[in-house]
VMD Tcl script that builds the backbone (N, CA, C; Angstrom):
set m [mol new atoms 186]
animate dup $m
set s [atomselect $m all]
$s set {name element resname resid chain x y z} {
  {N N UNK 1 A 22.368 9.562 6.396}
  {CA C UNK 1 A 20.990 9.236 6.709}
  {C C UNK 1 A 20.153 9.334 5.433}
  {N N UNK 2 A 19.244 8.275 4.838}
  {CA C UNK 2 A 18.342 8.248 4.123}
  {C C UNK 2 A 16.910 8.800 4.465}
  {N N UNK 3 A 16.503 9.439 3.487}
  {CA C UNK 3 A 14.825 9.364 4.114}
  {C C UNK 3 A 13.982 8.449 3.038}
  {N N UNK 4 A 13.208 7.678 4.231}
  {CA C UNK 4 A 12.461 6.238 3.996}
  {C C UNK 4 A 11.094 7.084 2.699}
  {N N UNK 5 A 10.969 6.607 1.626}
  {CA C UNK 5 A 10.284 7.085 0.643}
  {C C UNK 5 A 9.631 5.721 0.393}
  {N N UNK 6 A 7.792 5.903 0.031}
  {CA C UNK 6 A 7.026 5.622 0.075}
  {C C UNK 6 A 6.278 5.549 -1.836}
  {N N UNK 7 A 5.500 4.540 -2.402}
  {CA C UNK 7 A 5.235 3.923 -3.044}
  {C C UNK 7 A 3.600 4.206 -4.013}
  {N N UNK 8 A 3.218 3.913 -2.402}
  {CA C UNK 8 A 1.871 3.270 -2.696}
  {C C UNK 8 A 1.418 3.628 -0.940}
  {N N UNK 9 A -0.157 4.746 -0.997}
  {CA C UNK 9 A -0.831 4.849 0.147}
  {C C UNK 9 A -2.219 3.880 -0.030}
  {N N UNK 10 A -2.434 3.307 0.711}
  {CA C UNK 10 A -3.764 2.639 0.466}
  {C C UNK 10 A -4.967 2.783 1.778}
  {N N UNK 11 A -5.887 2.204 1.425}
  {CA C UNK 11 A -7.438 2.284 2.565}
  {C C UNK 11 A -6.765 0.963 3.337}
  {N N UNK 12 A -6.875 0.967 4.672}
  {CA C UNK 12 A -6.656 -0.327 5.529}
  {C C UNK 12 A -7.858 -1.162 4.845}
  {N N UNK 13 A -8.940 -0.689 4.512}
  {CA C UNK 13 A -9.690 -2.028 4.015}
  {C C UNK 13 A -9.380 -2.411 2.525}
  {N N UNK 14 A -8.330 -2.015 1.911}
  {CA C UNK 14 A -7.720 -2.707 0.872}
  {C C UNK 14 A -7.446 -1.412 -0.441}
  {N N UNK 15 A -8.035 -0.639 -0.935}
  {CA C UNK 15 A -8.152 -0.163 -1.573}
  {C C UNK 15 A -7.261 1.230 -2.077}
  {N N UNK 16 A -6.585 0.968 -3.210}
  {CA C UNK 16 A -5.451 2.375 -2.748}
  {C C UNK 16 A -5.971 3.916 -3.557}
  {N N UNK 17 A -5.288 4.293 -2.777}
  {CA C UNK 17 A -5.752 5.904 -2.624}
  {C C UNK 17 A -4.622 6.547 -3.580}
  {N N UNK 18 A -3.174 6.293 -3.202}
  {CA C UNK 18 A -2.152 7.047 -4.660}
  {C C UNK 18 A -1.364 6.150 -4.927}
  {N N UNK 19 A -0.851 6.113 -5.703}
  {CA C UNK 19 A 0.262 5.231 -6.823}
  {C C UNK 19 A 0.242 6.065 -8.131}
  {N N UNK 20 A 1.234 7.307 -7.722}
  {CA C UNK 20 A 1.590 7.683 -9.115}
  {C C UNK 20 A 3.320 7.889 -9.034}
  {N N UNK 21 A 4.134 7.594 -7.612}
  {CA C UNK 21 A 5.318 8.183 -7.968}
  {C C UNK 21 A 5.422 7.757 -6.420}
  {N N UNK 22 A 7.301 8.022 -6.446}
  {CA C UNK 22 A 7.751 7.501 -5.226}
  {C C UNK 22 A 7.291 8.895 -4.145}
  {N N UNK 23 A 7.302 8.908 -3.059}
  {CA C UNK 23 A 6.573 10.178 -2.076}
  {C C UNK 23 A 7.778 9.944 -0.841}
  {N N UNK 24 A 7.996 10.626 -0.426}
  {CA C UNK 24 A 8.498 10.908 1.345}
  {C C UNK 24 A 6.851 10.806 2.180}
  {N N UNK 25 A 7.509 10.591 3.400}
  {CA C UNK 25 A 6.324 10.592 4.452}
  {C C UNK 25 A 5.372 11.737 4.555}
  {N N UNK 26 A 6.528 13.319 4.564}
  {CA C UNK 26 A 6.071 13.951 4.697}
  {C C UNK 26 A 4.824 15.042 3.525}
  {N N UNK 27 A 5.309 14.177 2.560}
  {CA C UNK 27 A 4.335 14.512 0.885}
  {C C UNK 27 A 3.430 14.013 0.793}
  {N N UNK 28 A 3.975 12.256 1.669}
  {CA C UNK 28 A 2.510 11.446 1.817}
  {C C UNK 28 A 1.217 12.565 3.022}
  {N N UNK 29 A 1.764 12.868 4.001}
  {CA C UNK 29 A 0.909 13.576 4.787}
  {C C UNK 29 A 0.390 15.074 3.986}
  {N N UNK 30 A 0.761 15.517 3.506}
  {CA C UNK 30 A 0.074 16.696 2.533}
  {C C UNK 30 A -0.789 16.341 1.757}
  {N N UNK 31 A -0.069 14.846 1.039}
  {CA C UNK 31 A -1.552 14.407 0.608}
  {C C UNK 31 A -2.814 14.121 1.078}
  {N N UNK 32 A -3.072 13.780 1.971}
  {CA C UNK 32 A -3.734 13.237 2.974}
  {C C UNK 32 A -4.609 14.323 3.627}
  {N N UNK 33 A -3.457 15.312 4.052}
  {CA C UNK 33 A -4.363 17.105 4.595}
  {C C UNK 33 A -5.171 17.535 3.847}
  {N N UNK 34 A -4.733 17.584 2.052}
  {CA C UNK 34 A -5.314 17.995 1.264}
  {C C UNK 34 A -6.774 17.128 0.806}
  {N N UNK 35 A -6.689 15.951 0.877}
  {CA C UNK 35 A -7.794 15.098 0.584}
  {C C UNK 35 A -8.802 15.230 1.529}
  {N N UNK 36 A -8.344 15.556 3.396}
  {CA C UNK 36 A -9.389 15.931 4.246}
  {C C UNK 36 A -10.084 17.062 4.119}
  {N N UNK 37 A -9.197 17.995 3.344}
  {CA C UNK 37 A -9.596 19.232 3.216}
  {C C UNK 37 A -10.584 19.569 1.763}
  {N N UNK 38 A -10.517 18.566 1.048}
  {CA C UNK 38 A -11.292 18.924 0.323}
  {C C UNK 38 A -12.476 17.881 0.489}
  {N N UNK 39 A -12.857 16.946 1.402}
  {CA C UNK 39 A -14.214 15.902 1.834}
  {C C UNK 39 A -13.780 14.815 1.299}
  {N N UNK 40 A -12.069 14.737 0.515}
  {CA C UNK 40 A -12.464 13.020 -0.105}
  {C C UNK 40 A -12.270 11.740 1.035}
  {N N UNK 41 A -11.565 12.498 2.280}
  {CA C UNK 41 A -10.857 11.525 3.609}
  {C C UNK 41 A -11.878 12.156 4.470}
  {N N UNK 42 A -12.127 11.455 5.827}
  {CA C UNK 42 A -12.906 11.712 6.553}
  {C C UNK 42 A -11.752 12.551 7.630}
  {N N UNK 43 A -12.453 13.940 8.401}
  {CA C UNK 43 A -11.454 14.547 9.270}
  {C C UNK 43 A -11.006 13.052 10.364}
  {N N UNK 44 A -9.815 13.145 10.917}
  {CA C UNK 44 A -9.167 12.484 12.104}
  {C C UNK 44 A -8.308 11.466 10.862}
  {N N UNK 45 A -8.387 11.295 9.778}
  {CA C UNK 45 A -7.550 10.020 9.411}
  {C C UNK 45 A -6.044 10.322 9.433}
  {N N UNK 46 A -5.580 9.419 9.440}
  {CA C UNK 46 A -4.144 9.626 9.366}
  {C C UNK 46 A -3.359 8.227 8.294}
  {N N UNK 47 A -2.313 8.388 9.272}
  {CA C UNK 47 A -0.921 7.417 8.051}
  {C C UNK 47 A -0.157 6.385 9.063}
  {N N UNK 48 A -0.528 5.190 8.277}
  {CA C UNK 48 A 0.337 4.302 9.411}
  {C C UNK 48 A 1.357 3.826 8.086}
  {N N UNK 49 A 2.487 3.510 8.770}
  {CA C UNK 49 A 3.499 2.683 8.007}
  {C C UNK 49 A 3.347 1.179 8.114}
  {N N UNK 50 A 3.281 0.948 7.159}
  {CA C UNK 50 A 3.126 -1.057 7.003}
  {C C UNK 50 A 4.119 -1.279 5.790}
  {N N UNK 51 A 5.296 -1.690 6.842}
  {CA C UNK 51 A 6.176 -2.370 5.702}
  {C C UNK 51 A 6.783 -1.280 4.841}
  {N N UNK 52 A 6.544 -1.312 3.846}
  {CA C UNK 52 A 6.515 -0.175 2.378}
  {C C UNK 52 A 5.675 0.626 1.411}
  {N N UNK 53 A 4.462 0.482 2.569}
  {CA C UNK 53 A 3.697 1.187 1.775}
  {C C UNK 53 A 2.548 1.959 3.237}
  {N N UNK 54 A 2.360 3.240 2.474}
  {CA C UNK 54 A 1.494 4.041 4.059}
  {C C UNK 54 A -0.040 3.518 3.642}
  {N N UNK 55 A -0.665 2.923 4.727}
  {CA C UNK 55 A -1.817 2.980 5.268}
  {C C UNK 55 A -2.646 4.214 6.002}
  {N N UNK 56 A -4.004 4.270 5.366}
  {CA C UNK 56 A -5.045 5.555 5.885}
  {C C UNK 56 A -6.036 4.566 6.708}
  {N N UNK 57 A -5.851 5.061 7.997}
  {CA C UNK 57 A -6.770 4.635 9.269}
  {C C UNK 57 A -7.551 5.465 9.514}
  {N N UNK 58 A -8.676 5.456 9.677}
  {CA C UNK 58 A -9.810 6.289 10.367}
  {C C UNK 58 A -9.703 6.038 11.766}
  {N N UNK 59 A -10.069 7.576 12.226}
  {CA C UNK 59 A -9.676 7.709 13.794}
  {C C UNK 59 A -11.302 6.922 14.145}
  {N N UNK 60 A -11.091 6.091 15.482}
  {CA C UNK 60 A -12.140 5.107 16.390}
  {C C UNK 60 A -12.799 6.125 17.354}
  {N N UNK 61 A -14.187 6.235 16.625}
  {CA C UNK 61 A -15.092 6.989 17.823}
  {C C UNK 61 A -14.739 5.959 18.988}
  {N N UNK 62 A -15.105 6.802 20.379}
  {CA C UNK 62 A -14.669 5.981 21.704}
  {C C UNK 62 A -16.224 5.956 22.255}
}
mol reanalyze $m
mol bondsrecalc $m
mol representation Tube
mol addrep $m
């Protein structure tokens, strides 16, 4: 079994957030904790997979 390693995280509206080195999913999500945690991501975002590279979605007020 391989684990699927990741590239490039970007903003769904185009704009990328890391590209410095290949990441696992789960490094990608630390990144991500850590960026909410310090105000640069808004709380609720998360990680979608597209293809080969993770996407940051903002969670949809209802």
């Amino acid at each position: 079994m391989t684990t699927a390693t990741f590239r490039i995280i970007r903003h769904a509206d185009g704009p990328v957030f890391f590209d410095d080195r290949t990441i696992t999913l789960a490094e990608a999500q630390i990144i991500i904790n850590d960026a909410i945690a310090r105000g640069d991501l808004e709380v609720g975002s998360f990680l979608r997979i597209d293809d080969e590279e993770l996407v940051i979605e903002r969670e949809v007020a209802e």
